[in-house]
N, CA, C and O atoms as a MOPAC input file, in Angstrom:
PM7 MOZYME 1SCF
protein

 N     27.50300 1   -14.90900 1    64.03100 1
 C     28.90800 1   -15.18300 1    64.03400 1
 C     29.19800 1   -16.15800 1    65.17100 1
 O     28.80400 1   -15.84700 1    66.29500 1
 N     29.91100 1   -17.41900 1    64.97100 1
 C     30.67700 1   -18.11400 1    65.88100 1
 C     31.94600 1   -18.50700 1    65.94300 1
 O     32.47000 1   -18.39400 1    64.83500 1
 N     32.73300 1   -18.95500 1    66.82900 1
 C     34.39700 1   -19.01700 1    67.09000 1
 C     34.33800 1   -20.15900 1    66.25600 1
 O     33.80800 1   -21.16100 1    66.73600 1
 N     34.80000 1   -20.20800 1    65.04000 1
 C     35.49700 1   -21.00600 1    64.34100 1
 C     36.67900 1   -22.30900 1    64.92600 1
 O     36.60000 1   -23.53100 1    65.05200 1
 N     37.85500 1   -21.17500 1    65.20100 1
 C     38.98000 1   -22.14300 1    65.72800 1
 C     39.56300 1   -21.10300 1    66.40000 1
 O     38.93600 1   -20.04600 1    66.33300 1
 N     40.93500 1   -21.09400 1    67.24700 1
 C     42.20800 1   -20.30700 1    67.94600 1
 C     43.55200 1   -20.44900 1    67.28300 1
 O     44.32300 1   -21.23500 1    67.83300 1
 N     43.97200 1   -19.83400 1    66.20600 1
 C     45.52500 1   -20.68900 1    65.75900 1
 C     46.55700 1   -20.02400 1    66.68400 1
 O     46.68400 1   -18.88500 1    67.13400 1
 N     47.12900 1   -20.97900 1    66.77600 1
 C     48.59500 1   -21.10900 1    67.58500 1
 C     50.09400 1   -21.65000 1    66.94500 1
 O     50.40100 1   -22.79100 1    66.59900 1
 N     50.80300 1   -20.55300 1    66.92500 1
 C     52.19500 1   -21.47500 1    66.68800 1
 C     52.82000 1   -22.57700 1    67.29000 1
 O     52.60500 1   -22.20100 1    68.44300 1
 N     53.19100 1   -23.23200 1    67.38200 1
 C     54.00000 1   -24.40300 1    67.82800 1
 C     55.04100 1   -24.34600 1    67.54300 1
 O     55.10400 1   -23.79200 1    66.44600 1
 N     56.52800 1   -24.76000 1    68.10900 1
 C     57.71000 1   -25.93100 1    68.18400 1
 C     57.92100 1   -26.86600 1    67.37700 1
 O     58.56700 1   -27.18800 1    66.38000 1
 N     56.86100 1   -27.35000 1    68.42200 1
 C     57.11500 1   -29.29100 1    68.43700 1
 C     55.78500 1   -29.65200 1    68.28200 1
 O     55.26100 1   -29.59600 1    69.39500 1
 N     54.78300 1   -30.08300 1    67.22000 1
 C     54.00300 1   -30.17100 1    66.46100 1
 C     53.63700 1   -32.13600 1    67.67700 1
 O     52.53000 1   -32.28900 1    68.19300 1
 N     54.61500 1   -33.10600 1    67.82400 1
 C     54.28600 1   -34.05300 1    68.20200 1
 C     54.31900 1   -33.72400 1    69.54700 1
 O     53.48400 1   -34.37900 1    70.17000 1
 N     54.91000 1   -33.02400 1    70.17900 1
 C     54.74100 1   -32.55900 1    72.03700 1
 C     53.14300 1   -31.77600 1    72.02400 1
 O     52.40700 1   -31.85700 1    73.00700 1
 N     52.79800 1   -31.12000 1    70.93100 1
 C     51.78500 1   -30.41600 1    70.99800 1
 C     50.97600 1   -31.38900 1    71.09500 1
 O     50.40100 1   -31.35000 1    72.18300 1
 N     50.48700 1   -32.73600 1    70.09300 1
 C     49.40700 1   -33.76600 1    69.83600 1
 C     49.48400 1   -34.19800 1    71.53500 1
 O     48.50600 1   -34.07300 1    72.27300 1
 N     50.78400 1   -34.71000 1    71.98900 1
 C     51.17300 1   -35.34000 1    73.03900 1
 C     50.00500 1   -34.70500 1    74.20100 1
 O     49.13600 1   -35.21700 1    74.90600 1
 N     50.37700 1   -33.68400 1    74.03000 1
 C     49.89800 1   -32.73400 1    75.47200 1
 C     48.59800 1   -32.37500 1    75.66400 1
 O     48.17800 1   -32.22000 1    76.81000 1
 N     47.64300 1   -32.16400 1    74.36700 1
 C     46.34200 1   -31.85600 1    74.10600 1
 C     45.54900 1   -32.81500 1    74.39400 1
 O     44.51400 1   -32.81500 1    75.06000 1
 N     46.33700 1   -34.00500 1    73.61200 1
 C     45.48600 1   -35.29600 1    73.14800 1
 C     45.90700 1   -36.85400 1    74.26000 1
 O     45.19900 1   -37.81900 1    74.54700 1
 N     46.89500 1   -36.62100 1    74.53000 1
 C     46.86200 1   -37.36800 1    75.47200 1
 C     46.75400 1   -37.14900 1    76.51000 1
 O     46.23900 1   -38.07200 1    77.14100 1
 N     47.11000 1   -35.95100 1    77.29200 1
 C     47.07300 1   -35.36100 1    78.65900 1
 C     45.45000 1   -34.75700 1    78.88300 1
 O     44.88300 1   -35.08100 1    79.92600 1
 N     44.75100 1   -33.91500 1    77.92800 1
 C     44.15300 1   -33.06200 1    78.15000 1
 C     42.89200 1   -33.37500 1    77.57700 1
 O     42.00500 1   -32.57100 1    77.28600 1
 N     42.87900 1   -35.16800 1    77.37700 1
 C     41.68300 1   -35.47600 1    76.86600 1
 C     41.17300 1   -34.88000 1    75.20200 1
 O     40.21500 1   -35.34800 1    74.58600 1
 N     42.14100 1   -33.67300 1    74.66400 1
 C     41.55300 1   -33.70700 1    73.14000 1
 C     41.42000 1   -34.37200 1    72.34300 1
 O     41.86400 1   -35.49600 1    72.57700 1
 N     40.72700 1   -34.16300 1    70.86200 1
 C     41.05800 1   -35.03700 1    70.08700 1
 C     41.50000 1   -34.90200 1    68.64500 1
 O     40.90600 1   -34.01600 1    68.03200 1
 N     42.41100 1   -35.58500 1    67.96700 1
 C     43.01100 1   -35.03500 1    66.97900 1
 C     42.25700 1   -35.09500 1    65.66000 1
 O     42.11300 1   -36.19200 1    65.12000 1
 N     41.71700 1   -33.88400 1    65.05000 1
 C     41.38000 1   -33.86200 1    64.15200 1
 C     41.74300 1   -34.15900 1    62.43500 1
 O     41.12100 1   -34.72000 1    61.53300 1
 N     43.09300 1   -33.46400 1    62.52600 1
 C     43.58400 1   -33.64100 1    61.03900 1
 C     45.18300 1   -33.10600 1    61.31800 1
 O     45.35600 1   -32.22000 1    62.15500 1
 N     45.99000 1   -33.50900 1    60.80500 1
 C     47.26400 1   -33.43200 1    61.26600 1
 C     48.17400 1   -33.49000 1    59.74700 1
 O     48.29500 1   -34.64300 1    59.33300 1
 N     48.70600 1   -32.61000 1    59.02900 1
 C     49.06600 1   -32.80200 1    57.44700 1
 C     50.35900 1   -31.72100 1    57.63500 1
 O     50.46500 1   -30.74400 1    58.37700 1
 N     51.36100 1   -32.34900 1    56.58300 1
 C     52.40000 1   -31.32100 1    56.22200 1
 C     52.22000 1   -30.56000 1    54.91400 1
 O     51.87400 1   -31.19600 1    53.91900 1
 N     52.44100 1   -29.15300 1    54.83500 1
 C     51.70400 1   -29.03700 1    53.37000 1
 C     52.58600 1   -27.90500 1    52.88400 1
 O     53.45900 1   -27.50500 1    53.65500 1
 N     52.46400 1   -27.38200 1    51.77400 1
 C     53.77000 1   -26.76400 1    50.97300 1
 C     52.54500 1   -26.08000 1    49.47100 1
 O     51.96700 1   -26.89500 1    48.75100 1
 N     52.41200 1   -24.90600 1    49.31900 1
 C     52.30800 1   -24.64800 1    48.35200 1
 C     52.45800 1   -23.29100 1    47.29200 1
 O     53.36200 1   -22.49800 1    47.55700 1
 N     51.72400 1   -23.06300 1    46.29000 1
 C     52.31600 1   -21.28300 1    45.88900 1
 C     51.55600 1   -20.28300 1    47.14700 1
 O     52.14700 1   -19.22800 1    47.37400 1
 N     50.31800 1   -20.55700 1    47.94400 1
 C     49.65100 1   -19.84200 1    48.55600 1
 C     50.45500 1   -19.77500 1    49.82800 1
 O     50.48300 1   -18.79400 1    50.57100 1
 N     51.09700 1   -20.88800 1    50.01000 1
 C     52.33400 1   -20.45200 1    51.32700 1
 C     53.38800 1   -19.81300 1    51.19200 1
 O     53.87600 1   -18.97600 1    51.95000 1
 N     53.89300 1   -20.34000 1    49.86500 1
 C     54.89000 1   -19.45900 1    49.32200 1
 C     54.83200 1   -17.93600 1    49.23200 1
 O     55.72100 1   -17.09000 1    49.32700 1
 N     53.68400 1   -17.85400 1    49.04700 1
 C     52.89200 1   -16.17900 1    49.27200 1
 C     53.15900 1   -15.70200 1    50.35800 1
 O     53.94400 1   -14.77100 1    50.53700 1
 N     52.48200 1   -16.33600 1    51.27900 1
 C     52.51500 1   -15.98900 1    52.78600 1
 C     53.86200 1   -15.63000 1    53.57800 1
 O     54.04600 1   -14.70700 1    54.37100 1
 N     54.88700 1   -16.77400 1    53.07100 1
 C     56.10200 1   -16.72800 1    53.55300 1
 C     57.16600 1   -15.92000 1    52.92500 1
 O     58.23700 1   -15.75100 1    53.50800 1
 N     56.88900 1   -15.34100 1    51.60300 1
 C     57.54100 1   -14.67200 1    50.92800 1
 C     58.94400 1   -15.60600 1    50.19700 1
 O     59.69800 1   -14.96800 1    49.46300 1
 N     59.14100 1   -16.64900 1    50.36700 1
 C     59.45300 1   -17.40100 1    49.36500 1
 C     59.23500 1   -18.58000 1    48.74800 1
 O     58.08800 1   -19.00400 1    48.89100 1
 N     60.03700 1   -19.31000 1    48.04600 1
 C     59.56600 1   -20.37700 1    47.68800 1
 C     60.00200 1   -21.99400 1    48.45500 1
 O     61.10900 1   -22.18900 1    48.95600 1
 N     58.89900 1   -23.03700 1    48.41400 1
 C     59.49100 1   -23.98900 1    49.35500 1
 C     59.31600 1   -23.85200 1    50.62100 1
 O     60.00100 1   -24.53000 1    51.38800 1
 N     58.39300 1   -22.97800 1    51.09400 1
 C     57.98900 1   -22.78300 1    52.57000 1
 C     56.92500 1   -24.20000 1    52.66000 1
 O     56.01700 1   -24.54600 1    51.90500 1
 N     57.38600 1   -24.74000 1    53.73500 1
 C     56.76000 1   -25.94400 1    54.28300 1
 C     56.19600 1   -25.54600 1    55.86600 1
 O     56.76000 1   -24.75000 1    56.61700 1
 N     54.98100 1   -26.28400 1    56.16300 1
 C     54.15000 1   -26.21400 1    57.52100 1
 C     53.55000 1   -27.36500 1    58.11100 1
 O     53.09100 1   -28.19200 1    57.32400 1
 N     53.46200 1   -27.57700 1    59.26200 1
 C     52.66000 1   -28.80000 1    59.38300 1
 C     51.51200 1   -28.29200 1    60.33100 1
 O     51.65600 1   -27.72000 1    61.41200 1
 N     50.13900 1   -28.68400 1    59.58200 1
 C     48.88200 1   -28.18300 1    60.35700 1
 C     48.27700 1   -29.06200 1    61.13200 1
 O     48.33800 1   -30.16500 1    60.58800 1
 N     47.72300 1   -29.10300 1    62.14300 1
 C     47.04700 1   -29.69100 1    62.63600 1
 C     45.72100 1   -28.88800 1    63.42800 1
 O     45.79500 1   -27.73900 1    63.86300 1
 N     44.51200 1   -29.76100 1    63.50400 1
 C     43.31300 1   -29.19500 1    63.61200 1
 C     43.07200 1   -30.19400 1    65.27200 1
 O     43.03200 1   -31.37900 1    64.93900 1
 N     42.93100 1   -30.08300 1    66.66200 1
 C     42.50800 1   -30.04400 1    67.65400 1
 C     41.58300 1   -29.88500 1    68.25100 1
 O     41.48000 1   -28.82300 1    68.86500 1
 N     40.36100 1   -31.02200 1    68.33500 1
 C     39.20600 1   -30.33800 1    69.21500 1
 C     39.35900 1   -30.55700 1    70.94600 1
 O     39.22900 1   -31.69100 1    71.40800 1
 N     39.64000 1   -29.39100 1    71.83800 1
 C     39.66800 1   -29.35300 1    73.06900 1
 C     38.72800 1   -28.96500 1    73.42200 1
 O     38.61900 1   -27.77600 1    73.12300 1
 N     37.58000 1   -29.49700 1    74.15000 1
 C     36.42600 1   -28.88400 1    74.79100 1
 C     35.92900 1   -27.84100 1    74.28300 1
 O     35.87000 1   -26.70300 1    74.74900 1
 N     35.45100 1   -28.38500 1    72.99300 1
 C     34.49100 1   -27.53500 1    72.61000 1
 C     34.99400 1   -26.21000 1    71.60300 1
 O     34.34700 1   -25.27500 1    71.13100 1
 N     36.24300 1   -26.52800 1    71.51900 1
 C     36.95900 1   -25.49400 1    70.81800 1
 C     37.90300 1   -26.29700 1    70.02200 1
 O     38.29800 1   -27.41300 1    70.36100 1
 N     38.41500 1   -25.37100 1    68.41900 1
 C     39.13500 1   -25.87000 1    67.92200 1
 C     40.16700 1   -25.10900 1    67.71100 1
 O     40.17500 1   -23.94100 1    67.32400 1
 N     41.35800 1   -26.04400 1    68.06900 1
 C     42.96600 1   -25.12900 1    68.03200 1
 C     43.72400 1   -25.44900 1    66.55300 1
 O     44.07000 1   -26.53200 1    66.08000 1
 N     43.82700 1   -24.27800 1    66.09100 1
 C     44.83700 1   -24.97900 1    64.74200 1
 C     46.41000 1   -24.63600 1    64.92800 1
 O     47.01800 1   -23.66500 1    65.37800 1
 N     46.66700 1   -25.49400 1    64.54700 1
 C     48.46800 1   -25.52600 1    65.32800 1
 C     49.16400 1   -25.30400 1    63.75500 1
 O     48.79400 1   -25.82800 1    62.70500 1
 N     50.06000 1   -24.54600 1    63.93000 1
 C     50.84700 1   -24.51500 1    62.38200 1
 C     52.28400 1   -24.49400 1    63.13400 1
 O     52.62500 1   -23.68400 1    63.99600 1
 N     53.20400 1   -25.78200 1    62.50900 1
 C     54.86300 1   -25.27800 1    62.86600 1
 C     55.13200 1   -24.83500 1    61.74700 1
 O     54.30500 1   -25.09700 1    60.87300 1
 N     56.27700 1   -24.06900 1    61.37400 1
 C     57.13900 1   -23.89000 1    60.14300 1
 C     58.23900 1   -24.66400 1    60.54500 1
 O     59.04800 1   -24.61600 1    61.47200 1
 N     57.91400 1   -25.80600 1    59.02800 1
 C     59.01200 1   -26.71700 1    58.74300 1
 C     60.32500 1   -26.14200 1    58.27200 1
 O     61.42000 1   -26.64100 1    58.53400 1
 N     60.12800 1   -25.04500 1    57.55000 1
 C     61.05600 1   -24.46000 1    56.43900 1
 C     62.15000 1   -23.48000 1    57.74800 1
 O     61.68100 1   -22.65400 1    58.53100 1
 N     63.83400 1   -23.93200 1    57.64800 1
 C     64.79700 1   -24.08000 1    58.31600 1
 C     65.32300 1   -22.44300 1    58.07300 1
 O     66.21300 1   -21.86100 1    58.69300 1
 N     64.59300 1   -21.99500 1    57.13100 1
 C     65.20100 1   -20.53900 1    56.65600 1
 C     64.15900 1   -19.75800 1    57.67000 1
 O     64.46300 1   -18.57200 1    57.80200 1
 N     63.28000 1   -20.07000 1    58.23200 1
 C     62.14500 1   -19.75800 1    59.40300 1
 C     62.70000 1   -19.37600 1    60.93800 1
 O     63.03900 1   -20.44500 1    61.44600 1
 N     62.83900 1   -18.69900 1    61.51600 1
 C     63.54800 1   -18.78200 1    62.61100 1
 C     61.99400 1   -18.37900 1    63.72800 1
 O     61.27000 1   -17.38500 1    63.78700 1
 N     62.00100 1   -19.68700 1    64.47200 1
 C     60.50200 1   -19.64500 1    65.12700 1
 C     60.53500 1   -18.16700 1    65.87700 1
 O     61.58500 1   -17.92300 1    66.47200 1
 N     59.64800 1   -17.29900 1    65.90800 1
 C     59.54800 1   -16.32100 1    67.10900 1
 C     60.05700 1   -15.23200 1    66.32600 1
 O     60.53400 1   -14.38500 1    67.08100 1
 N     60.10200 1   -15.07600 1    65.73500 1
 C     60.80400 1   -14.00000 1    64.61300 1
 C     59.39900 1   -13.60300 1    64.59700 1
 O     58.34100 1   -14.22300 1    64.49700 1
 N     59.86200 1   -11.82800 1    64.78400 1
 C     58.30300 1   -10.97500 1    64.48300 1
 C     57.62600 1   -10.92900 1    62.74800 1
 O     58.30000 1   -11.18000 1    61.74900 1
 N     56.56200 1   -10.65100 1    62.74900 1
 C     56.10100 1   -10.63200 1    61.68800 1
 C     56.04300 1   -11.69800 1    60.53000 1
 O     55.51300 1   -11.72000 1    59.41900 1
 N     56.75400 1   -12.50500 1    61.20600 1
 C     56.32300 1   -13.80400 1    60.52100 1
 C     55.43500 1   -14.89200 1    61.04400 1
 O     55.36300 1   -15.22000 1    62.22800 1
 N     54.76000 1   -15.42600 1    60.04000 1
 C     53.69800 1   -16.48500 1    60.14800 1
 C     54.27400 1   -17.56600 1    61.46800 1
 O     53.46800 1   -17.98100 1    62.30000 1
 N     55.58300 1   -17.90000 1    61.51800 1
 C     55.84100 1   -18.58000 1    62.40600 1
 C     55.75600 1   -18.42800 1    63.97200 1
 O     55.88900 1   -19.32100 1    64.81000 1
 N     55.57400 1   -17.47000 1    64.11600 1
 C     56.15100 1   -16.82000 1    65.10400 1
 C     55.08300 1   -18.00500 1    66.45900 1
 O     54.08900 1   -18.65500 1    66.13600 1
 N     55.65200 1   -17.96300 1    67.79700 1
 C     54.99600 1   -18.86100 1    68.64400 1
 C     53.74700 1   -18.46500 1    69.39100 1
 O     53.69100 1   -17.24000 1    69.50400 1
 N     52.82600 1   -19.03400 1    69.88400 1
 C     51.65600 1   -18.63100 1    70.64800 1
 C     50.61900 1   -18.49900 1    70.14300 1
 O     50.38300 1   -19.17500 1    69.14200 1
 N     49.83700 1   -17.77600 1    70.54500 1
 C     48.74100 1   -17.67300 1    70.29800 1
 C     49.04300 1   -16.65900 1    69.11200 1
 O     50.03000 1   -15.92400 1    69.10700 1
 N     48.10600 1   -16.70100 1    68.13000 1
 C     48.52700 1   -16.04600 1    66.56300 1
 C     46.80300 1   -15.37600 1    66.27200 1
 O     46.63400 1   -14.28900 1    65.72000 1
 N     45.88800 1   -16.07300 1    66.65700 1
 C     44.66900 1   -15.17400 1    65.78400 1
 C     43.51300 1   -15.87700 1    66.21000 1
 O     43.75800 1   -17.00300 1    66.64400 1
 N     42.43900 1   -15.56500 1    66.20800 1
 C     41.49800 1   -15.91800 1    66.04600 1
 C     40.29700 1   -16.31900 1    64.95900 1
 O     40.08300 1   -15.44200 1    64.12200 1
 N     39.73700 1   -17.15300 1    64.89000 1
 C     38.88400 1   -16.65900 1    63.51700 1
 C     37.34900 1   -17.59900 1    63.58600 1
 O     37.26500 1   -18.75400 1    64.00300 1
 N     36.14700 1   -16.71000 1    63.03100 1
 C     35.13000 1   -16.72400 1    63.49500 1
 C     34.25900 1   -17.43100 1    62.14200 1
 O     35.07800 1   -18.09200 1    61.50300 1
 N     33.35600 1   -17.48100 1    61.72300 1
 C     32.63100 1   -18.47000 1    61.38000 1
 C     31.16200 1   -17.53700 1    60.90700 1
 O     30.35200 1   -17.39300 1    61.82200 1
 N     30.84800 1   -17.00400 1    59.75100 1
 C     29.56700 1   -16.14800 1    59.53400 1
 C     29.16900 1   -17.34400 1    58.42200 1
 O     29.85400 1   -17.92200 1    57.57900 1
 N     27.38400 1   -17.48800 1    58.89700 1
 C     26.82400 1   -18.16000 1    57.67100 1
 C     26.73500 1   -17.40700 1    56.59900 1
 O     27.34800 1   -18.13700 1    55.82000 1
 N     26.39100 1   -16.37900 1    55.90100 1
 C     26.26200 1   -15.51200 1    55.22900 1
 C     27.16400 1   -14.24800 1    54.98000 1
 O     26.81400 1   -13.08700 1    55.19400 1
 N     28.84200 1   -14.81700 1    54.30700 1
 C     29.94800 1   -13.61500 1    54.41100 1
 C     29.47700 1   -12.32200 1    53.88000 1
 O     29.66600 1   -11.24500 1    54.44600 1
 N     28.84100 1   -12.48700 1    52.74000 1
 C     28.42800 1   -11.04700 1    51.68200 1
 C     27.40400 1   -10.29300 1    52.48300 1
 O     27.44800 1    -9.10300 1    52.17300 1
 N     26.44300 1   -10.56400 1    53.45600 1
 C     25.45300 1   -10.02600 1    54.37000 1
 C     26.27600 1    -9.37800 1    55.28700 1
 O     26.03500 1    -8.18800 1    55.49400 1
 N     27.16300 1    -9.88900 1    55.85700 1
 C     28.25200 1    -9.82500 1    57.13200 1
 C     28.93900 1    -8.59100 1    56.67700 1
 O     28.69100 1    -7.55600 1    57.29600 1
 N     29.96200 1    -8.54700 1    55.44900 1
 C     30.55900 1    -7.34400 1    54.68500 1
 C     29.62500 1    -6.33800 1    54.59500 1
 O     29.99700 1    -5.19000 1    54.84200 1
 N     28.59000 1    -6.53000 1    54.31800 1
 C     27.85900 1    -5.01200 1    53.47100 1
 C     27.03900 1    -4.51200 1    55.02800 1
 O     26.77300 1    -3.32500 1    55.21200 1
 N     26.78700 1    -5.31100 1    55.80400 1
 C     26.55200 1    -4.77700 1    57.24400 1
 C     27.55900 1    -4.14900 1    57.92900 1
 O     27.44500 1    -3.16600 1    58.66100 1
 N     28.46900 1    -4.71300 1    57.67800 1
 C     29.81000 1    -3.85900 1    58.38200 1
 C     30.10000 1    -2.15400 1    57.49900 1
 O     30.36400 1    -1.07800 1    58.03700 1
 N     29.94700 1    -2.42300 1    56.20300 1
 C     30.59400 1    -1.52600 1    55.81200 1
 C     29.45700 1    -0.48000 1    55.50300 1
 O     29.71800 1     0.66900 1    55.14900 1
 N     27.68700 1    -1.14500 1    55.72400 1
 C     26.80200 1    -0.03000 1    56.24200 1
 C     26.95000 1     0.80200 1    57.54200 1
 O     26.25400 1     1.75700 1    57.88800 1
 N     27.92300 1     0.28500 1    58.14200 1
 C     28.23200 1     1.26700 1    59.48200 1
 C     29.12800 1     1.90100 1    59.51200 1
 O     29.38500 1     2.59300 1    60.49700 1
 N     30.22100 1     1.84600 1    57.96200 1
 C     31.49200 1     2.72200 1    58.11200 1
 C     32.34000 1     2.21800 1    58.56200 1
 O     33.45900 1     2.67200 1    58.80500 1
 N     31.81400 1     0.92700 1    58.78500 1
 C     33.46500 1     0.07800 1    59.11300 1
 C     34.21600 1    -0.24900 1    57.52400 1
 O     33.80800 1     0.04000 1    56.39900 1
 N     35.54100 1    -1.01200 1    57.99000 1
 C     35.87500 1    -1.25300 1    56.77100 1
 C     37.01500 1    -2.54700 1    56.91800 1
 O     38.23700 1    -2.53400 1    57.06700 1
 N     35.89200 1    -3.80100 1    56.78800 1
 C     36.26500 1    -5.35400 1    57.23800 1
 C     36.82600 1    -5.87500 1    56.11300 1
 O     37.22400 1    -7.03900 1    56.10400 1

């Protein structure tokens, strides 16, 4: 298993590029606004818009998500929007090995 990326909420999606990438030496990976039924899922309605961006800072990658969508109120619990640091997520070559090892120990991943 390795650290994949760190996602983080954001604001201000261009103060974020600003601050990483120009101040802090990162570099910008992929930067897209995107809208679809799988967000719509996520957000629980329809027309939920995000803008992602992918960040490599030393050796690590930050994924930044704002919520575009105005019915979003940033920092609001339990929603996807919410600001800061949001999750982590890790990186297994072999997911189906990874699952049935976990759940040979009684875990339940």
């Amino acid at each position: 298993m390795i650290l994949s990326h760190l996602f983080m909420g954001v604001s201000d999606t261009d103060a974020t590029i600003r601050f990483w990438c120009e101040h802090m030496g990162a570099t910008l990976e992929s930067d897209e606004i995107l809208s679809s039924p799988a967000l719509d899922q996520i957000y629980g309605r329809k027309g939920a818009r995000i803008r992602d961006t992918f960040i490599r800072a030393g050796g690590l990658r930050l994924h930044t998500i704002e919520v575009l969508d105005t019915r979003v109120e940033p920092g609001t619990r339990g929603v996807p929007g919410d600001l800061g640091i949001r999750g982590i997520s890790f990186r297994v070559p072999d997911l189906e090995a990874f699952h049935r090892r976990l759940s040979d120990q009684q875990l339940n991943p």
